[in-house]
C-alpha positions in Angstrom: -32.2 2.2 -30.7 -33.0 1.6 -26.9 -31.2 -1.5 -26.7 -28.1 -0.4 -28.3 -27.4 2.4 -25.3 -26.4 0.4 -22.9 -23.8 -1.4 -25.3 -22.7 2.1 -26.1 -22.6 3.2 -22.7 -20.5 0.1 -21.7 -17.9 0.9 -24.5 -17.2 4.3 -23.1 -16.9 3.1 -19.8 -14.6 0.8 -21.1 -12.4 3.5 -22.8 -12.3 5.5 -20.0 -11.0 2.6 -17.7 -8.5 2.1 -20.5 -7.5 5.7 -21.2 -7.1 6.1 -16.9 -4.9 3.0 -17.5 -2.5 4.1 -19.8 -2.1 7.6 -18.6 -2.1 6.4 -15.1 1.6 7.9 -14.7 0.3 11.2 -15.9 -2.6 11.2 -13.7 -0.5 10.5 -10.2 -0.5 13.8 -9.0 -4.7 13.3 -9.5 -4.4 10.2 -7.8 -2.5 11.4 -5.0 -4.7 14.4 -4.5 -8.0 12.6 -4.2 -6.4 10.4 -1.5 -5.6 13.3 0.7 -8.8 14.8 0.0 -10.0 11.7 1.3 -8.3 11.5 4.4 -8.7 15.4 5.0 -12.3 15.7 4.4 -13.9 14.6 7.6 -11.5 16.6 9.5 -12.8 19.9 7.0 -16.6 18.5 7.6 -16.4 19.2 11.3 -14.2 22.0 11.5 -17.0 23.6 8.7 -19.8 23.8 11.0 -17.6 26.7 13.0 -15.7 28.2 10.8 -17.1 27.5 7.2 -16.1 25.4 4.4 -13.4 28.1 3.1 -11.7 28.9 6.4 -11.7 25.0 7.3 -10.0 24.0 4.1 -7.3 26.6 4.3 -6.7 26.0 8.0 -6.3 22.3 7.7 -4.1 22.5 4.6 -1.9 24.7 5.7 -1.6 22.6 9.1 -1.4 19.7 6.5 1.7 21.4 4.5 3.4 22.6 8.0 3.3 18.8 9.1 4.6 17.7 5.5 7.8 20.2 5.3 8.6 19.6 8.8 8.4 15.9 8.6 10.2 15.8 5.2 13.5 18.0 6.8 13.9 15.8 9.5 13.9 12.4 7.8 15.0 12.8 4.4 18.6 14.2 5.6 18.3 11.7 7.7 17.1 8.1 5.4 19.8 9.9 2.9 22.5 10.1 5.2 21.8 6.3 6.5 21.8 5.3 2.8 24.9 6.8 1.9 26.6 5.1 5.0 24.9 1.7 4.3 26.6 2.3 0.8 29.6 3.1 2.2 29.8 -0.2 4.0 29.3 -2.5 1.1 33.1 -3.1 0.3 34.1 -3.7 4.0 31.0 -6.1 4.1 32.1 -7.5 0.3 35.5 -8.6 1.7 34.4 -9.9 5.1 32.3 -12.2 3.6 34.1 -13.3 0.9 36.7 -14.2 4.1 34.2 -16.0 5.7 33.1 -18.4 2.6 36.4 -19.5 2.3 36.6 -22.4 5.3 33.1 -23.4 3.7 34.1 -23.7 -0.1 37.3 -25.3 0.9 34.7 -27.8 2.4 33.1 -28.2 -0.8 35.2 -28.0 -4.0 31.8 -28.7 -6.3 30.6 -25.2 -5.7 34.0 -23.4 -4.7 35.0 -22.2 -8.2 31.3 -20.9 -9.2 31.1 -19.4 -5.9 34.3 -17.6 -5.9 33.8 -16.8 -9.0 31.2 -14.8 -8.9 32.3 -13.4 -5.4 35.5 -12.1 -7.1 33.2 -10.5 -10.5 31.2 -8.6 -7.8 33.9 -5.6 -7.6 32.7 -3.0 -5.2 33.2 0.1 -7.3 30.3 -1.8 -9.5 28.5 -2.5 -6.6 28.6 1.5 -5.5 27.4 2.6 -8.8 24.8 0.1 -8.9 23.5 1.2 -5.4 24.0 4.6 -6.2 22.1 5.1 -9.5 19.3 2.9 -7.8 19.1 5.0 -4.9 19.1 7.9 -6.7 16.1 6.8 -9.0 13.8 6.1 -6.1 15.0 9.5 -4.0 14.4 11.3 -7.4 10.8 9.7 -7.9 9.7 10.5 -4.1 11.3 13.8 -4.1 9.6 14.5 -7.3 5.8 13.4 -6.3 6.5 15.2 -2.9 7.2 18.6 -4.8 4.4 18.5 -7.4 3.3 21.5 -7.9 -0.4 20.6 -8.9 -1.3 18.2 -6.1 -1.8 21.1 -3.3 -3.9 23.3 -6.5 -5.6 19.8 -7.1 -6.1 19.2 -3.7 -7.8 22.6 -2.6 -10.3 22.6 -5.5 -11.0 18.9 -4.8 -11.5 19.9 -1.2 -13.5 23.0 -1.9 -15.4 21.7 -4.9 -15.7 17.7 -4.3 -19.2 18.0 -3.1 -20.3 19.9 -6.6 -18.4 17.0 -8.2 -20.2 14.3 -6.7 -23.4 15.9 -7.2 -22.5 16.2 -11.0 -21.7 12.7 -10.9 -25.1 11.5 -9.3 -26.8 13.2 -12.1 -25.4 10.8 -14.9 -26.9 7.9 -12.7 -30.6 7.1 -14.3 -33.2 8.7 -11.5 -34.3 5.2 -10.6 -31.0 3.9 -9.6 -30.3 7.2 -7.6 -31.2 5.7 -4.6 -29.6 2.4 -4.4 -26.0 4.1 -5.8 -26.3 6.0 -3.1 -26.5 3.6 -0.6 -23.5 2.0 -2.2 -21.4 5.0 -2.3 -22.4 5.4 1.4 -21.2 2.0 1.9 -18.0 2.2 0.2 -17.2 5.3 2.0 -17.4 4.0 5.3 -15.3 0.4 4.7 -12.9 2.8 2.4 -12.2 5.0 4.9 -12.2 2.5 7.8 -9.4 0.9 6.2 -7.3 3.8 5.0 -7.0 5.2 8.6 -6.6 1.5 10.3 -3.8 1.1 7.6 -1.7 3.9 8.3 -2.3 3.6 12.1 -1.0 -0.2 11.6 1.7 1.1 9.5 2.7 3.5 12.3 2.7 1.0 15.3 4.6 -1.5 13.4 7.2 0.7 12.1 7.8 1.7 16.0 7.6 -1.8 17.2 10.0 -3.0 14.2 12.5 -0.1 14.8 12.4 -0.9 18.8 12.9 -4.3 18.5 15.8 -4.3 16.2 17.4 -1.7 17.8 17.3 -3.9 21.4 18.9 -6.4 19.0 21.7 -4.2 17.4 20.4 -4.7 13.9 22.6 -2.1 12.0 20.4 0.4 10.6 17.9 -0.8 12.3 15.4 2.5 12.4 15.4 2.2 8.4 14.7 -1.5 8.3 11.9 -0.2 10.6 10.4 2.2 8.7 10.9 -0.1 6.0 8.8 -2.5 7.2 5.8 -0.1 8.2 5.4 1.3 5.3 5.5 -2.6 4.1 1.9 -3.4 5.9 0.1 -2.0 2.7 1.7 -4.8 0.7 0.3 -7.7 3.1 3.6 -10.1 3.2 5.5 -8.1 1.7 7.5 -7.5 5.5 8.3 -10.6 5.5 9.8 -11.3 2.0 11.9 -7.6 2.2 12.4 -6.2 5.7 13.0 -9.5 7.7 15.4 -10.6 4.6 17.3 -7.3 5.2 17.5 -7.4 8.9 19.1 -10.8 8.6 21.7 -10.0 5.7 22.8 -6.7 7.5 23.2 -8.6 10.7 25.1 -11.6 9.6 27.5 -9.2 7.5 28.2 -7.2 10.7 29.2 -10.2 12.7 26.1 -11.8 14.0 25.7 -15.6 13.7 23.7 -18.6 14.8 21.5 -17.7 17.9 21.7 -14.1 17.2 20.2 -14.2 13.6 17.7 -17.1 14.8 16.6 -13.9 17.6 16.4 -11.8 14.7 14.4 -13.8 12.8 11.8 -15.0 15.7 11.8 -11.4 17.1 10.5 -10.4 13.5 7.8 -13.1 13.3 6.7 -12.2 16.5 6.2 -8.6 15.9 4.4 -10.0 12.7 2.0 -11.9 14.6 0.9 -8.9 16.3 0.1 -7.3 13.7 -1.7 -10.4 11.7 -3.3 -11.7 15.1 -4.9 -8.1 16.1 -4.2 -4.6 14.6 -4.7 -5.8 11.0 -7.7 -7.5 12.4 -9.4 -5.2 15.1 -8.3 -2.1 13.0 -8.5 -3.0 9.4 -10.3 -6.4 9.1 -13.3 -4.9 11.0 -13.9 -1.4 8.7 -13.2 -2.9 5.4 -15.2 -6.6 6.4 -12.8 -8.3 4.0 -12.4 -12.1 5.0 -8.4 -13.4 4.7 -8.8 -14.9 2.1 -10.7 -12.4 -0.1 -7.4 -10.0 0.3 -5.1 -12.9 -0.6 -7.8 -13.6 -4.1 -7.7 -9.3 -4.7 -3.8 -9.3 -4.3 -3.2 -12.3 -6.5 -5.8 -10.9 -8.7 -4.8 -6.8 -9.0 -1.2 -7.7 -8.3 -1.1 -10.1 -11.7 -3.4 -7.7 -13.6 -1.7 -4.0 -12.0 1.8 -5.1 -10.5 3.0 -3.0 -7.6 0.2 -0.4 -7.9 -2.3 -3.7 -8.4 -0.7 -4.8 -4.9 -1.1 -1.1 -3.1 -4.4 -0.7 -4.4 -6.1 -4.6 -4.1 -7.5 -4.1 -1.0 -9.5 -0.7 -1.8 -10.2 -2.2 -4.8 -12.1 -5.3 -3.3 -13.9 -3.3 -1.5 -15.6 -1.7 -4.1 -15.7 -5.6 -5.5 -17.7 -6.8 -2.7 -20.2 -3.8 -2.0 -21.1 -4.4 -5.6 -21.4 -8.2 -5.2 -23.6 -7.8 -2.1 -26.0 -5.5 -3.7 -26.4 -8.1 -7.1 -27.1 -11.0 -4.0 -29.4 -8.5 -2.4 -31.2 -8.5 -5.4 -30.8 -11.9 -6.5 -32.2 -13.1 -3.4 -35.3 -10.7 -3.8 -36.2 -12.0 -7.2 -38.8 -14.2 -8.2 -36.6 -16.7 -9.5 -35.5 -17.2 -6.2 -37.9 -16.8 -4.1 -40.7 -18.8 -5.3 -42.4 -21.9 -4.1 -40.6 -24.8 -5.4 -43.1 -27.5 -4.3 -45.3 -27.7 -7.7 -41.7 -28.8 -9.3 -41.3 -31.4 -6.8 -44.5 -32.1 -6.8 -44.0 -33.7 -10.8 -40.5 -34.7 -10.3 -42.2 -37.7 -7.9 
């Protein structure tokens, strides 16, 4: 009977990873809530010592909520009204470049008629709809996670009740493994949390630095493309293979050529380097301790195994990954097996 517990422990673990997995879109406003209790707790921890747990938790949310309504009515009339213009561009842009093409499939008559034709099927009333329906699926899904109802309620009894939960949790953990999950928990916290607010300051200087240095350059839209690209530094890469893209498209269609998109385009590297040389480095590399190469194995990893949520999450995820793997070498290099003398072996091998 004893041996068959842990197989029977292992299953339910295993259908509770898979029950998470497929009810993951249910669960968002869950998931969204515990990262926010992350991020808010340490603020809470000190303010507690003063005013109480209570008092700090509704201060700091309602602080929280202030800086979230504020934020939200300055920049979502704003990114909607820059969309709706961008859209409104498209068959001025459409027709420019189909006008520009022409000298070079003139030039080349292999790929003039499969060009053209599909320059002439792209009619800009299709191309508004398209843009329209898209942009309106994504504004619908962030307006809609923004004005869930049950990740403030969520959030407050995570905040005021967390600890309870944790504690609850420890006490499923056999007593003679207490110690050492703690340690790992502790661990996890601190390389968690290191990343998570190295991140989002990353996020913020590059969206500044991105949004400056287009602008200098007369990128159209070039504060979006900006932001764009900040919020892009929790993808690693994924800046260069969307926002630099953009920036270049947008420029060439309003007139830029040759030197001008070749400044674009080292401009955006540059900026990219800062980021890769030192603030992912010196803010991120040295909280999570995550070698290059072990975030390009948890992206390729999570990203094949999880898609775009496998991508967001890969790094966090590794984290975990490696405390784990650190503790089984910890322990593998305090066993017998490897730590005893190997010269009676040697000994009969001669």
């Amino acid at each position: 009977m004893g041996e068959r517990l842990p197989l029977r422990f292992l299953l339910a673990g295993l259908g509770l990873l898979l029950a998470i997995w497929f009810l993951r879109h249910a669960l968002a406003p869950f998931f969204i809530a515990m990262v926010a209790a992350y991020l808010l707790d340490p603020l809470i921890t000190r303010l507690e010592k003063r005013l109480g747990r209570p008092w700090s938790v509704a201060l700091v949310l309602l602080l929280a909520i202030g800086a979230a309504v504020l934020l939200l009515s300055l920049f979502i009339p704003w990114i909607v009204d820059q969309v709706q213009r961008l859209i409104g561009n498209l068959p001025a842009w459409q027709a420019a470049a189909t006008q520009r093409t022409a000298p070079w499939l003139d030039a080349h008559p292999w790929a003039a008629g499969k060009l053209r034709a599909a320059l002439a099927s792209l009619e800009p009333a299709d191309l508004l709809t398209g843009l329209k329906r898209t942009g309106g699926g994504v504004l619908g899904f962030i307006l809609g996670i923004l004005q869930l109802i049950l990740v403030p309620l969520i959030l407050t009894f995570l905040l005021m009740e967390g600890r309870a939960l944790l504690a609850a949790a420890e006490q499923l953990v056999p007593p003679r493994l207490r110690l050492r999950v703690r340690r790992m928990a502790r661990l996890v916290h601190a390389r968690l949390g290191g990343y998570i607010r190295g991140q989002l300051s990353v996020a913020l200087v590059m969206a500044v630095l991105q949004s400056l240095a287009l602008m200098i350059l007369r990128v159209p839209y070039a504060t979006l493309i900006g932001l764009a690209a900040g919020a892009a530094t929790f993808i690693p890469g994924a800046a260069y293979l969307l926002a630099m893209p953009t920036a270049l498209l947008l420029a060439y269609l309003d007139g830029t050529r040759g030197g001008g998109l070749l400044a674009i385009a080292l401009t955006f590297i540059a900026v990219q380097q800062v980021e890769n040389l030192y603030l992912t480095p010196v803010w991120v590399g040295r909280a999570s301790r995550l070698h290059p190469l072990e975030v390009l194995l948890a992206l390729v990893v999570f990203g094949t195994l999880f898609g775009l949520l496998g991508l967001i999450f890969a790094v966090p995820l590794m984290i975990v990954a490696k405390v784990a793997w650190e503790d089984l070498v910890k322990d593998y290099q305090a066993s017998p097996w490897y730590t005893r003398d190997s010269a009676p072996s040697e000994k009969r091998s001669d």
